[in-house]
C-alpha positions as CSV (number, residue, x, y, z in Angstrom):
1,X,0.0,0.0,0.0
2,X,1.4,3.3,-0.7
3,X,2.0,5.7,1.9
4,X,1.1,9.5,1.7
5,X,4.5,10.5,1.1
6,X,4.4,8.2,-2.2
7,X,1.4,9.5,-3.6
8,X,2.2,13.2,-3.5
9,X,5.5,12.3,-4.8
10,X,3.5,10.7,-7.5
11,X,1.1,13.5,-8.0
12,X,3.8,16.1,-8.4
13,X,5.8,14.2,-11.5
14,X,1.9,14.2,-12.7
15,X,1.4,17.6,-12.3
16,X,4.4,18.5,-13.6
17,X,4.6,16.5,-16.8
18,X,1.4,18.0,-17.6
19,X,2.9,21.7,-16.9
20,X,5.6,20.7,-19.8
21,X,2.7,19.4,-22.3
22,X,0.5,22.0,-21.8
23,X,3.7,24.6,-22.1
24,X,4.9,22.9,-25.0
25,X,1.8,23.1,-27.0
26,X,0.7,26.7,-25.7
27,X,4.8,27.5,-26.9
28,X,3.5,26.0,-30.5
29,X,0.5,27.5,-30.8
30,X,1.6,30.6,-30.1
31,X,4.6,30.0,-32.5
32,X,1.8,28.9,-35.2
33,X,-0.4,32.2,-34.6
34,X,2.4,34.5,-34.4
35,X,4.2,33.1,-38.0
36,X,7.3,31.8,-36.0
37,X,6.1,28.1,-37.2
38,X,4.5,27.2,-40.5
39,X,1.1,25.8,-40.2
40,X,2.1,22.9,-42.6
41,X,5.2,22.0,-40.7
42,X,3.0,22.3,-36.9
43,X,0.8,20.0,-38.4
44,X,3.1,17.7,-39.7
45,X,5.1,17.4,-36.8
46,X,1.6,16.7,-34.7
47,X,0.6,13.9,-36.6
48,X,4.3,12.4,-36.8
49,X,4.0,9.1,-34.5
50,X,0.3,8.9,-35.0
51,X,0.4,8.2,-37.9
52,X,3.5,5.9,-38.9
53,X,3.7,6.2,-42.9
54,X,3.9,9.6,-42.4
55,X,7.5,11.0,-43.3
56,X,9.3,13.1,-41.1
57,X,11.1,15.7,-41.7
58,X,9.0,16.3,-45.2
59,X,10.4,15.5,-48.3
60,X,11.0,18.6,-50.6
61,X,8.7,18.6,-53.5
62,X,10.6,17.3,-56.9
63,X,11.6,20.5,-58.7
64,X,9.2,21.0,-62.0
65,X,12.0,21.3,-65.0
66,X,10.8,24.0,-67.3
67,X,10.0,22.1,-70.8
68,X,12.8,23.2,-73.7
69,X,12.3,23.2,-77.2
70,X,15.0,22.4,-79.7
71,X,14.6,23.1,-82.9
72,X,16.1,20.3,-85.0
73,X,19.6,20.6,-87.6
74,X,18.8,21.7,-91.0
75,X,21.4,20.8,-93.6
76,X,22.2,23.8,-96.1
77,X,24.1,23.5,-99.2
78,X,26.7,26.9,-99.5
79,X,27.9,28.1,-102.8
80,X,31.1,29.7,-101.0
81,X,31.9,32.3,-103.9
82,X,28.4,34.1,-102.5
83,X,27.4,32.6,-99.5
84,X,24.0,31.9,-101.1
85,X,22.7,28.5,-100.1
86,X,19.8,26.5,-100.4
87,X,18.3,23.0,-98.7
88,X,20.4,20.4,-99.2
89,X,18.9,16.6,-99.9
90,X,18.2,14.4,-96.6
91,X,20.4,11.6,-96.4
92,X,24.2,10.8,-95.3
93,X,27.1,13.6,-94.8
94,X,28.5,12.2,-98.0
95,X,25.4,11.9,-99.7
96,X,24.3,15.4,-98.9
97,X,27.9,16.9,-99.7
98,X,27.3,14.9,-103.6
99,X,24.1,16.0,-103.7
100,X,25.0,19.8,-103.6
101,X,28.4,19.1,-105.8
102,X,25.2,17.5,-108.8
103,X,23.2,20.4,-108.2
104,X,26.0,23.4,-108.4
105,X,28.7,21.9,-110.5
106,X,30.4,24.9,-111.6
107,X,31.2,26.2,-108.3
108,X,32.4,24.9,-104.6
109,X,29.6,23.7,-102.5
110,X,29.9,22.9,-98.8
111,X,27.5,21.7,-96.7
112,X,25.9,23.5,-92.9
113,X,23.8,22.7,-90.4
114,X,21.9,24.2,-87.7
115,X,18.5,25.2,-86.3
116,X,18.9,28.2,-89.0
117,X,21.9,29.6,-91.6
118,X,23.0,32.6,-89.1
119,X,24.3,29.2,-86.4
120,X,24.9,26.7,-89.1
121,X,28.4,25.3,-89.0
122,X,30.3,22.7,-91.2
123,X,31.1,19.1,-90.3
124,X,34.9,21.2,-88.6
125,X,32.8,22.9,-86.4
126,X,33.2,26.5,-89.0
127,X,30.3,29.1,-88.9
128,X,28.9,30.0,-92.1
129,X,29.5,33.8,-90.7
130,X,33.2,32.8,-90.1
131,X,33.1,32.5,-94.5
132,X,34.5,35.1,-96.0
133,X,31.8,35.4,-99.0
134,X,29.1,34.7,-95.8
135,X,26.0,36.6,-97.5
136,X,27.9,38.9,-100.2
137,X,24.7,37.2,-102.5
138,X,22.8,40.1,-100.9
139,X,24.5,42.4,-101.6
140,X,26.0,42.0,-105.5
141,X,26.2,39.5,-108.0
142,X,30.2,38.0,-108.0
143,X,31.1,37.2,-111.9
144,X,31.4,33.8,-112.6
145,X,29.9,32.5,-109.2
146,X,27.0,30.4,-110.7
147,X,25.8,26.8,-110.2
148,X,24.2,25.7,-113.8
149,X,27.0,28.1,-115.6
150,X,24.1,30.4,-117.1
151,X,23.5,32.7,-114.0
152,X,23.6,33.4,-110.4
153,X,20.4,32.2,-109.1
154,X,19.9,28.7,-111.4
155,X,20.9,25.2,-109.9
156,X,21.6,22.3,-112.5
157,X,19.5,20.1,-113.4
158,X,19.9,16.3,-112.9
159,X,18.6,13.4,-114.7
160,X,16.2,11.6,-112.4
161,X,18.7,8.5,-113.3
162,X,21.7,10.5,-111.8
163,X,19.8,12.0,-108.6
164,X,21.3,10.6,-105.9
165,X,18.9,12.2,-103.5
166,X,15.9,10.1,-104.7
167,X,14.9,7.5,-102.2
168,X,12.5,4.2,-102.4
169,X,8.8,5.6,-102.5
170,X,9.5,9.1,-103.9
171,X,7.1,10.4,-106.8
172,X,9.0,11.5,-109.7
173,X,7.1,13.8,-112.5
174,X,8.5,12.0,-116.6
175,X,6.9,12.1,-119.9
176,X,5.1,9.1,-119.1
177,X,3.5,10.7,-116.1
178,X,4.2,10.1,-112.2
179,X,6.4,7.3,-111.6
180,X,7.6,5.5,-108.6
181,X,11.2,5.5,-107.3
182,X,12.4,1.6,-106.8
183,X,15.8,1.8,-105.4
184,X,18.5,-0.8,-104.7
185,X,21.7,0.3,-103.5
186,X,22.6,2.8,-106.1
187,X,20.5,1.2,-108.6
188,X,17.4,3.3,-109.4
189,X,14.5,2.3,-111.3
190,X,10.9,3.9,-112.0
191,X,7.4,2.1,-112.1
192,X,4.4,3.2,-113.0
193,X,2.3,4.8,-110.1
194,X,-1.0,3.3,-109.3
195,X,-3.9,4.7,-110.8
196,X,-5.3,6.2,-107.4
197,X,-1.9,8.0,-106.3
198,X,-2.2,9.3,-110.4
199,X,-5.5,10.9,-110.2
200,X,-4.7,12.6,-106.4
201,X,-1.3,14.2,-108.0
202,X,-1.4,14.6,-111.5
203,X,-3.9,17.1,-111.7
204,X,-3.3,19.9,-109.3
205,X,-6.0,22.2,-107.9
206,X,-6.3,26.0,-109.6
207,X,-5.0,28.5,-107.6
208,X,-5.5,31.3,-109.8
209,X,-6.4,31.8,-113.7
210,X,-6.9,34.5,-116.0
């Protein structure tokens, strides 16, 4: 049996563990109402040990990565006596560089890339604005500095036997009406379209008439 001396003993650790809760949460609550202590975090930190899945301390939210768009490479082909250029054929860096050596024959050709001509560079890593003709086509007409050898602005023209650029599938416009690239390594042959894909593309809508 306990004595009297025990049970106020007893009743005083009682009273004051219940001094310390009740000053602890009066210290928080005032903390919370004053803005010392975020409501988020008062919460969190009352319901850590209640509840066991809850993580403590909270996890920082992920950082949301602003999306970036990248334009992709376009491949130019550079008549370097002007600087005037113009799209160059899809296919491999040798292809492409062939492809603009058929279409400007009578002058040097190299071939850029980039999201646009002003960052293009060449396969070294060269601007086009590091050329010394870089865009002297705007500005005059250099003798001489043609791609068909008849005038400044022309490309050649190529046989549809000798283009290089033509790939399996492609429509190509003969005598004998639209025909259908077959090709085979470097062997290209042509075969009559089908009679649907000849009435959707051989007659083009009017855009304008006299």
């Amino acid at each position: 049996m306990l004595n009297g001396s025990t049970i106020g003993g007893i009743r005083a650790i009682f009273a004051a563990s219940c001094f310390l809760v009740t000053h602890a949460s009066a210290q928080e609550y005032y903390d919370v109402m004053s803005g010392r202590m975020p409501t988020s975090t008062s919460s969190m930190m009352f319901s850590y040990g209640a509840n066991p899945t809850t993580a403590f301390p909270p996890r920082a939210p992920a950082a949301i990565r602003p999306r970036v768009h990248v334009e992709a490479p376009v491949s130019y082909c550079v008549r370097t006596c002007d600087g005037r250029y113009f799209p160059a054929p899809s296919g491999s860096a040798q292809s492409k560089a062939q492809a603009c050596k058929d279409l400007c024959p009578a002058s040097e050709t190299k071939v850029f890339s980039g999201s646009s001509i002003d960052n293009a560079s060449s396969k070294d890593g060269r601007p086009y604005s590091a050329l010394p003709h870089a865009f002297l086509y705007r500005k005059e007409l250099v003798a001489g500095c043609t791609c068909n050898g008849k005038n400044p602005v022309g490309l050649a023209s190529i046989k549809p036997d000798e283009d290089k650029s033509l790939r399996n599938g492609d429509l190509v416009a003969r005598a004998t009406g639209l025909e259908v690239v077959k090709r085979s390594d470097d062997h290209v042959s042509f075969a009559k379209a089908s009679t649907a894909t000849r009435s959707k593309y051989e007659r083009l809508p009017v855009l304008a008439s006299d």
